[in-house]
N, C-alpha and C positions, 0 to 999 in steps of 0.2 A: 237428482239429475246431474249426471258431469260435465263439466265447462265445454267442453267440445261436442256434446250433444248438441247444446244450444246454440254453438256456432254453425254446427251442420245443419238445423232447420231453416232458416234463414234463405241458404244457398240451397235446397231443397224446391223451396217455394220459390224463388227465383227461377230456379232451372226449369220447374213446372211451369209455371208461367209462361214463359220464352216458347216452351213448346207448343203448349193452346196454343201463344198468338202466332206462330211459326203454321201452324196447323189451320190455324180459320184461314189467313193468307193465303196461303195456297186453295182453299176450297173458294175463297169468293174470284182468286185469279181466273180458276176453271169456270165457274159462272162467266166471268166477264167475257170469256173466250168459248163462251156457250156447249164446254165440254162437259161431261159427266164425269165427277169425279169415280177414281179406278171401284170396281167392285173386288168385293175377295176371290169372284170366279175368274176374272181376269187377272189376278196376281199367282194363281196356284199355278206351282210349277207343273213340269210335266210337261208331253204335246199336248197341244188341243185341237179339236176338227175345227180352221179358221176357214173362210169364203181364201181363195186363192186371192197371195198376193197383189194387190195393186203395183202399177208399174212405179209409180212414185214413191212408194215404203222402200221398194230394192233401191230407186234410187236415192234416197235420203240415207240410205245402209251402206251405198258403194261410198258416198261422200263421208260418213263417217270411217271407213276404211283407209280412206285417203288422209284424215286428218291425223288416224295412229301412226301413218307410216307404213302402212302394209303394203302399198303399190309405191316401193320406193326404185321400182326399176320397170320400164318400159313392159316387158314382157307380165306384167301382174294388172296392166291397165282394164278396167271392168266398162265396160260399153253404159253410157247413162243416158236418159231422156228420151229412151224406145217408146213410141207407143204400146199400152196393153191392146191384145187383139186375142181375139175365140180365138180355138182351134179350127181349123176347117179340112173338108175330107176330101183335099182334092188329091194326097196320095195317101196310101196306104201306109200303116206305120209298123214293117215288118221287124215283129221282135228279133234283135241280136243279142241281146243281154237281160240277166237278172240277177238283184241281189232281195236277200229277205235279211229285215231287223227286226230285232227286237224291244217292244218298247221302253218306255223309263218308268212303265206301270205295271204290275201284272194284267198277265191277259189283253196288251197292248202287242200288234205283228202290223209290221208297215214292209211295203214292199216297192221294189224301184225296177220300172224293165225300162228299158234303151232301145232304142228304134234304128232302124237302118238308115235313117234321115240325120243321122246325130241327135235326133231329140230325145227325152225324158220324162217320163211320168210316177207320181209317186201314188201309190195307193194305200187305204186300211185295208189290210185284209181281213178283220172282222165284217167289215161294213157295206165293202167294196167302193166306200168312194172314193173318189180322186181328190186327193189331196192339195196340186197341183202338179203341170206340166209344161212344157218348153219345147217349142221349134226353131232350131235355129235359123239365126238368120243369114247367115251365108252356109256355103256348102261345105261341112266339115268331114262329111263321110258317115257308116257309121258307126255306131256306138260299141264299142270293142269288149270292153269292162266296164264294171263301176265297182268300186270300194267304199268303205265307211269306215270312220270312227267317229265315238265320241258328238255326234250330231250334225257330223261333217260328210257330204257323198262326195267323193269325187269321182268322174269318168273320164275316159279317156277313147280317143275318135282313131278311125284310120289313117286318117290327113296328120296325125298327131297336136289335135288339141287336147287339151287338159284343161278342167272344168271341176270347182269346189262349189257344193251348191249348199245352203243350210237344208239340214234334210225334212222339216218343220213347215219348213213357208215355202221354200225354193227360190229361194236368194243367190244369186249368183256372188258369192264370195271372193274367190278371185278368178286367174286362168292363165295358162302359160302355152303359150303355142311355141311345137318344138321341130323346127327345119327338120325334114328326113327322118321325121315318122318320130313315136315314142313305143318304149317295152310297154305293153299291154299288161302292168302288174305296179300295180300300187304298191311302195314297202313300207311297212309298219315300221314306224323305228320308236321306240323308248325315250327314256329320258325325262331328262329335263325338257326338252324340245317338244316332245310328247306329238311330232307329225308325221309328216309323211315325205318317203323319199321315191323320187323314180329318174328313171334313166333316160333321157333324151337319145337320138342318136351320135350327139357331138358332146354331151355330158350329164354325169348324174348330177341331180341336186336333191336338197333337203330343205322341207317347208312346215314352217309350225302348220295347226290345222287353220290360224285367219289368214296364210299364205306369206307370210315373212321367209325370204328368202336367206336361208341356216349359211349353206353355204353351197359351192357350186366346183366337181372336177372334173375338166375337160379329158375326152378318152386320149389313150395316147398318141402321138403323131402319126397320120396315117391310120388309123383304125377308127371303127364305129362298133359304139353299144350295140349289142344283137338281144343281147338278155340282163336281166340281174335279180336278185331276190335278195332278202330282208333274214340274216343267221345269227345265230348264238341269242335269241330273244330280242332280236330288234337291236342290240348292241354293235354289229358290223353289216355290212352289203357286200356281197360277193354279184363280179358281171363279166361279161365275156365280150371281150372287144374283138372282132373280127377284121383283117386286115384288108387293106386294098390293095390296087393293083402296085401303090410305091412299097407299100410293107404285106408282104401274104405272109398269115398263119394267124391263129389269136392266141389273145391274153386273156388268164384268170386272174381277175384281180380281186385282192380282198381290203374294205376301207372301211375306216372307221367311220360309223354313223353320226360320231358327234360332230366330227370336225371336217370329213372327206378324206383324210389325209392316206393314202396310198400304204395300204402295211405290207403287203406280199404282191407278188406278179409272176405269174409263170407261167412256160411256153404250152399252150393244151397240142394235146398229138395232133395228128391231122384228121382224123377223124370225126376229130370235134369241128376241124375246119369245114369239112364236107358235111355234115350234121347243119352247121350253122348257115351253110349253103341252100339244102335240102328247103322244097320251097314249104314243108310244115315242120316245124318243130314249138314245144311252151319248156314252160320252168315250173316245175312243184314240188316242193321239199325240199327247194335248195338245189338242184339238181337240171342239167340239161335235157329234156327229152327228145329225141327221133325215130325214123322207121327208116328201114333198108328194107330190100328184098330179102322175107321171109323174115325179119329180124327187128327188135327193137331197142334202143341204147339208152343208159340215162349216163352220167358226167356230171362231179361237181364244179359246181360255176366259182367256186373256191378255187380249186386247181387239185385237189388234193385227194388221191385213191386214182385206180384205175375207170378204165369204162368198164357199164357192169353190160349183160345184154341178156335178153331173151326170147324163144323162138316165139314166132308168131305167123299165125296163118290167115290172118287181116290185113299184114304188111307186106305192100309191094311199093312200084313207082307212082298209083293214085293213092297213097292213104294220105289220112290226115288225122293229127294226133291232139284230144280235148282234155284240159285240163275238168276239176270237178272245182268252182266256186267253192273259197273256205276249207276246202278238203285235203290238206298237202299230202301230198305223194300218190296220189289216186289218180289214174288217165285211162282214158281210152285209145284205141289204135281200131280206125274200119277206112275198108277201102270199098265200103257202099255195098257190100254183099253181107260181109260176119265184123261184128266187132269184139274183139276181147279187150276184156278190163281189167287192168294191172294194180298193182297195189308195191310201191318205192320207199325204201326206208335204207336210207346210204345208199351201201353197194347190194344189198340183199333188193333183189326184183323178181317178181314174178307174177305170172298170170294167175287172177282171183275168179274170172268167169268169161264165156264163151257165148255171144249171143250170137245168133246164125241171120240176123239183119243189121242195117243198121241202127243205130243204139244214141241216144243225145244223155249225157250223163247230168245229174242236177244236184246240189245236199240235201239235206235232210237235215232239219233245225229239231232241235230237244224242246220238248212240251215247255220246261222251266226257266230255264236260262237261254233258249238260243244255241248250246255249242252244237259245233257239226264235228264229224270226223268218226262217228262210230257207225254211219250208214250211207249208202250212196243210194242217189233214185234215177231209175234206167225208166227212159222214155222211149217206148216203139210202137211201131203201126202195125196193128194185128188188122185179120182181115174185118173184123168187126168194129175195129176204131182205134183211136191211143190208148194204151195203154202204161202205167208206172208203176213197174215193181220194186221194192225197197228189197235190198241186200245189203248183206253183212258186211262193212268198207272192208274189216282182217280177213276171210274166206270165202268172200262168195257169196253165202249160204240165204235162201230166200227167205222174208222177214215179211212176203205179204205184199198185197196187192193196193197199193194206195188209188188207184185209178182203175176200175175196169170196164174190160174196152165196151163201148158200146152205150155207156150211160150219158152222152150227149150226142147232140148230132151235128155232125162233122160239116154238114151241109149247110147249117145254121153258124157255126160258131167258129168251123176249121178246122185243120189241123194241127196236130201239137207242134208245136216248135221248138221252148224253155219251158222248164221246169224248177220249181224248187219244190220242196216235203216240207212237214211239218208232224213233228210226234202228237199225237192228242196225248191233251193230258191226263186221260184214263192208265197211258203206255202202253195200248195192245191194238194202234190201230195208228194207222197215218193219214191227213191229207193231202192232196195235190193241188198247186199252185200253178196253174197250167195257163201257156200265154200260146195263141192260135196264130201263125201268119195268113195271109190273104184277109183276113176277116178282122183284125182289131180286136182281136178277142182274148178277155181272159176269165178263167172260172175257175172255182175251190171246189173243191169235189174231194172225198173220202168214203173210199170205195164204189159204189152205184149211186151215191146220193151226193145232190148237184145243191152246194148251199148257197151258193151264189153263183150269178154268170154276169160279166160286164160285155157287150157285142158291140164295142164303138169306141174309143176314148175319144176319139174325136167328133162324136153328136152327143157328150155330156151329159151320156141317161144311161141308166143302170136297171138291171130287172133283177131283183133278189129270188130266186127261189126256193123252197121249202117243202120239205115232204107233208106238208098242212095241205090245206087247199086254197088258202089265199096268197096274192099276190101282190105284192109292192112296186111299186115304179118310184125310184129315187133320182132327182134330177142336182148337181150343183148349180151352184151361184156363183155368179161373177163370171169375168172373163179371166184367161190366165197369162199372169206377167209376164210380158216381152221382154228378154234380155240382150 
């Protein structure tokens, strides 16, 4: 045996030692405090189906936030000592929004719709239960978008609030209320920083995902953000400032995402002024979109190329132009009779299909990973009920009928309102993640068969259906935290 063997057992059994009594210590503290000590199902990462947050856990969470330094300016302050309280059904929670995720397990799909109240709900879409959900407490408008990364949702209101929720528990993270509305588009930005940037109307900022404010550039004098999006892989932000009445015309400005710092600015034609006038226009692929009479335009928000345009027989002075959740360069254009749906890639645009009503456009998630962008799903009211047919996002071309009409009743559940898809994981067949206004309602459905229907988020009971013959009734637990 060599001499430093023998000096290393020694310090061995020392180090072991210290850890036993390091280890009983803490199990007889947990006694004393009449806790259980943790089990391995409670350490395993991953989501897990908790009873909705207690009001006290978000706020011991907003207090910890406070102690990193994340709420180191005014506008990041998180509301603490709310009571928890139910939901209750005294209005209706008409969907404006949906996002679908993917989980950190296989065979894990969570889903988040936005209500026209400003509130939020988070669902399994396996399971259908409720995860948790949120009513605001004052009047925020509603619910415009919501984004995610990385286990972070954020949404954003018509009033322009801006709202980080952990997408797990539904912890209010942080929040930034933004004077005279905010861009309805979250931007991804890279990095080191690895958060999220969006544009107020008085300035863009950038926030890690626990809300640490990166940095912040006010638009230029005289003008307000109209749009912006997230280029070159998250690497810069391109936006469009629109002038007032001291300064008319706008600017395309392009900034670097690490730092904000202003790299390019240039004067857009007027067309783009009028576009940003126009009371619909979004952003997808980088790019400005609008409708004229018979006509529709995209622009990039960069400054750089021409306006591209193309003819359209949905476009008049009622249209109004839908971006497609996750899908860039995909929109639709209906002025409530025909909708056509366009497909944007730079300056190359054109129209990919022609529905002869109106049309609500949704993604389509991959059975494996989540991505979108090789399928879009068109939600219409046929005369027999909703119906979603999946198409080709590059031409159009029909990929199947994820929803057909008539396999729910419309009388029971609603009408379709948001939509997202879903590939099965066979690949030769889709579901539909369908959310009903008037009624609270949302259901999974692939093709005629109804595998689940929720008709309430707000009476916290769920009916699972199955082409079996038995029937489940699944109720949650708890009330859900007030923020």
């Amino acid at each position: 045996i060599h001499r430093h063997h023998l000096l290393i057992a020694p310090m061995v059994r020392i180090f072991v030692t210290r850890q036993l009594a390091t280890g009983l210590a803490l199990v007889a503290w947990a006694a004393s405090q009449g806790a259980e000590a943790p089990s391995a199902q409670a350490q395993r990462p991953g989501p897990q189906k908790p009873a909705v947050a207690p009001a006290r856990r978000a706020q011991v969470n907003a207090n910890r936030a406070n102690a990193k330094g994340v709420n180191d300016d005014s506008s990041n302050l998180v509301p603490r000592g709310l009571p928890a309280r139910r939901l209750t059904g005294s209005d209706p929670w008409q969907p404006t929004s949906m996002l679908y995720l993917k989980g950190r397990k296989a065979m894990e799909h969570f889903g988040f719709i936005g209500f026209k109240d400003g509130g939020i709900a988070a669902l399994n879409l396996n399971s259908s239960e409720l995860l948790w959900a949120h009513e605001p407490l004052a009047a925020y408008g509603s619910t415009k978008a919501i984004h995610q990364k990385m286990g972070v949702v954020v949404t954003t209101t018509e009033t322009g609030q801006v709202q980080a929720w952990d997408a797990w528990e539904g912890v209010l993270k942080w929040e930034r209320s933004c004077p005279g509305g905010v861009v309805h588009r979250m931007l991804d930005i890279g990095g080191a920083d690895d958060g999220f940037g969006f544009a107020c109307a008085s300035e863009v900022e950038a926030r890690t995902r626990d809300g640490v404010r990166r940095w912040a550039t006010p638009s230029p004098i005289g003008t307000l953000f109209k749009a912006a999006s997230a280029v070159d892989s998250g690497k810069n932000i391109c936006a469009l400032a629109l002038g007032t009445g001291i300064s008319p015309g706008a600017l395309a400005l392009k900034l670097n995402s690490y730092t904000g710092a202003i790299m390019s600015s240039v004067d857009a034609p007027q067309a783009v002024v009028n576009g940003l006038s126009h009371g619909s226009f979004i952003t997808t692929g980088g790019r400005l979109v609008w409708p004229t009479t018979g006509k529709v335009h995209t622009y990039s928000l960069c400054g750089d190329g021409d306006i591209a345009e193309a003819d359209s027989v949905a476009a008049d002075e009622t249209a109004t132009v839908e971006a497609v959740q996750d899908t860039p360069g995909i929109f639709s254009v209906t002025n409530g009779v025909v909708t056509g749906i366009f497909a944007s890639a730079g300056p190359d645009l054109r129209r990919i299909k022609l529905v002869d009503r109106r049309a609500t456009l949704g993604p389509v998630h991959g059975a494996i990973y989540g991505e979108t962008g090789r399928w879009v799903a068109v939600l219409t009211q046929e005369q027999a009920g909703s119906q979603v047919q999946i198409i080709n996002a590059k031409h159009g071309g029909d990929e199947g009928l994820a929803l057909v009409p008539g396999s729910y009743s419309a009388a029971m559940f609603g009408v379709g309102e948001r939509v997202v898809a879903q590939e099965d994981y066979g690949g030769n067949a889709f579901r539909a993640i369908l959310a009903t206004k008037t009624l609270d309602s949302v259901l999974a459905i692939q093709g005629s068969d109804v595998h689940w229907s929720r008709d309430g988020f707000l009476a916290e009971s769920v009916v699972i259906l199955s082409t079996t013959t038995t029937t489940t009734t699944f109720t949650t637990s708890g009330p859900a935290a007030e923020l």
